[in-house]
C-alpha positions in Angstrom: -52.8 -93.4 -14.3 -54.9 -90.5 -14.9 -54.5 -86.4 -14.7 -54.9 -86.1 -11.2 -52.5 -89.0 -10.2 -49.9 -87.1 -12.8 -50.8 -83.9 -11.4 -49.7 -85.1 -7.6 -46.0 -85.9 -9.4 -43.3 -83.5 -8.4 -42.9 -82.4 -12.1 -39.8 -80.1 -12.1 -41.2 -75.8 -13.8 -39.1 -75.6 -16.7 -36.3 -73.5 -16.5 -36.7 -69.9 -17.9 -34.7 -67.2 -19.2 -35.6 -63.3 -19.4 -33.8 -60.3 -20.6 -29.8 -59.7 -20.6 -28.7 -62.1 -18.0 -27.4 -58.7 -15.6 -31.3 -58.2 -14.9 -32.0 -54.7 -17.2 -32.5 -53.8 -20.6 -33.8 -50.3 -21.9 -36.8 -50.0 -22.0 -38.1 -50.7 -26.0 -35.0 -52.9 -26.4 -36.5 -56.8 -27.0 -36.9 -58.7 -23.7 -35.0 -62.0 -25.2 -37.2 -65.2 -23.4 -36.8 -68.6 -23.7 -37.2 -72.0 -21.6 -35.1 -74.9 -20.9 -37.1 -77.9 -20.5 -36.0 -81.6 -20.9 -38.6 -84.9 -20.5 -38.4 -85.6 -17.3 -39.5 -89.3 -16.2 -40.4 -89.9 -12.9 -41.0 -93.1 -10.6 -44.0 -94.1 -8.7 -45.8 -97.3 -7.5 -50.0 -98.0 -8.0 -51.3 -100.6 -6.3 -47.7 -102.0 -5.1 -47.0 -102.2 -8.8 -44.2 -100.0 -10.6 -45.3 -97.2 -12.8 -42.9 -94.8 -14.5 -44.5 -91.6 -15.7 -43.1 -89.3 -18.3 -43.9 -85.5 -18.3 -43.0 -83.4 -21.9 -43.3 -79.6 -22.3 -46.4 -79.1 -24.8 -46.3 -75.0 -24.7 -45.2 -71.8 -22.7 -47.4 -69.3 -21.8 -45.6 -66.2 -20.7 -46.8 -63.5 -18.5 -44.4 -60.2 -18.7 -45.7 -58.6 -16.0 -46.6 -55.8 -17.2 -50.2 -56.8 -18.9 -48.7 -58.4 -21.8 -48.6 -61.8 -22.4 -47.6 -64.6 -25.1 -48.3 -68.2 -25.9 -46.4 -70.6 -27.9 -45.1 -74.4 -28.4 -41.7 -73.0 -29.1 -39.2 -72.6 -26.2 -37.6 -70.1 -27.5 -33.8 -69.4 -28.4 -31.1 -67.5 -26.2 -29.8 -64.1 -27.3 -29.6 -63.1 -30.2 -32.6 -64.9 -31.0 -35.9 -62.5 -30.5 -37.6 -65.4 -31.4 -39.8 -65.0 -28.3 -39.3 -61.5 -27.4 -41.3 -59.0 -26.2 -40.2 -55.1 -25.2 -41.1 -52.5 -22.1 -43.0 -49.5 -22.5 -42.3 -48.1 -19.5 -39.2 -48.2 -16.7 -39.7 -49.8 -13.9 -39.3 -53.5 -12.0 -41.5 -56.2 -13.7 -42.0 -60.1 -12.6 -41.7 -62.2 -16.1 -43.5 -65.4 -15.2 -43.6 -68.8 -17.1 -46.1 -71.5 -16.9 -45.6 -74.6 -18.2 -48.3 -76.9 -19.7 -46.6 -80.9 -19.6 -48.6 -83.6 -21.1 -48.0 -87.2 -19.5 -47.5 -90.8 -20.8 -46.8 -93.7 -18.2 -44.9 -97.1 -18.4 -46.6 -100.2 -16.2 -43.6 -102.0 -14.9 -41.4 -100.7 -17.7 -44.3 -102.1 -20.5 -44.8 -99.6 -23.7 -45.8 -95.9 -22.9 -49.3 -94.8 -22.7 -51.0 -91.4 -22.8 -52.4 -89.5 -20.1 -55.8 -88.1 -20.9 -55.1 -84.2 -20.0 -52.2 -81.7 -19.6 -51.0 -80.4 -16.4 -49.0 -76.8 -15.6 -46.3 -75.6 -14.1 -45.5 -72.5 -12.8 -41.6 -71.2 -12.9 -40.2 -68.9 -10.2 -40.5 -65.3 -11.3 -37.3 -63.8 -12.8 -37.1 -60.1 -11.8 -36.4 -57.6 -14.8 -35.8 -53.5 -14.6 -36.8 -51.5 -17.6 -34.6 -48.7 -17.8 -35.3 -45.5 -19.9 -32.2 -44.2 -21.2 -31.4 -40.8 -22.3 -28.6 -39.2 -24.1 -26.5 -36.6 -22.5 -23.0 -35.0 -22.4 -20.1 -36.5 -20.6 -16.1 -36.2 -20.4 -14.5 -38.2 -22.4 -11.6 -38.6 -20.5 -14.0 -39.4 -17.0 -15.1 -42.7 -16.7 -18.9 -42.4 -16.0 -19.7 -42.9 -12.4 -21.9 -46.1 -11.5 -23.0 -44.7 -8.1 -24.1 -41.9 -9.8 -27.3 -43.5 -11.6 -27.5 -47.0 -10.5 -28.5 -49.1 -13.8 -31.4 -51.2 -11.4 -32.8 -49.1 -8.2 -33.6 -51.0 -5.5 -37.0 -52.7 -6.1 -40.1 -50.6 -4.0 -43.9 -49.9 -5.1 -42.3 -46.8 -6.2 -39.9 -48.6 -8.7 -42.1 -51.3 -9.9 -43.1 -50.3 -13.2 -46.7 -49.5 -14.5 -49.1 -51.7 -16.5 -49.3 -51.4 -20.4 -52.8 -49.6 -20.8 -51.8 -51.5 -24.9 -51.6 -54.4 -23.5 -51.8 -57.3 -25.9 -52.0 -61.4 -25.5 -50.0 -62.6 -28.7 -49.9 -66.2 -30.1 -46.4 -66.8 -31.5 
């Protein structure tokens, strides 16, 4: 078994998390991330012969969407956890994307595990998130604030898709 036999493997994109789970945060409030990703073993034959192959998470590497981006080997906690966290600039609709790099080890007819020379990655689906600047202003108490009003998450358009970071960084956490 080698990297390009484990790369053919359905290996499952770990499962990940962005944001307040209703899909908007302000924008400078901490973008909360983390991944849920268990060793997955999977089944396959060589040469008529049984082979079990086990794929682990090694490390994330997150791309926010907006220019920034972070690496770790930590999968991060849910809210309230900003243990891997990273905030908006700007408002607007932003694609948080995770890849996944999996290292492999296979099992020859269920014999002891072995390593695979090589890592392979994973891409998750997208997760949209809306940056939303607030601001303060004057309302009636007594009137409860109208929704329709100022829709927390626009519909998404090139017009509401927010801008690049021009202070972009790539952080190691």
């Amino acid at each position: 078994m080698n990297r390009e036999d484990f790369a053919k493997l359905p290996v499952e994109p770990a499962v990940a998390h962005a944001g307040p789970s209703d899909g908007w945060l302000p924008a400078g409030m901490p973008n909360v991330l983390h991944a849920e990703s268990e060793p997955q073993v999977l089944d396959t034959a060589l040469l008529d012969t049984p082979v079990s192959v086990r794929a682990t998470a090694q490390s994330y590497h997150w791309d926010l969407g907006d220019g920034n981006t972070i690496d770790t080997e930590k999968p991060g906690k849910p809210y309230p956890s900003e243990e891997i966290s990273s905030t908006y600039a700007y408002e607007g609709w932003y694609d948080v994307t995770l890849t996944t790099t999996f290292t492999g080890e296979f099992s020859v007819n269920g014999g002891e595990w072995q390593p695979i020379e090589g890592t392979i990655e994973v891409e998750s689906e997208p997760i949209e998130v809306y940056s939303k600047s607030l601001e303060s202003r004057l309302v009636d108490g007594d009137k409860a604030p109208d929704e329709n009003e100022d829709p927390w998450k626009p519909e998404r358009s090139s017009a509401t898709d927010g801008p690049q970071d021009p202070e972009a960084t790539h952080r190691n956490v």
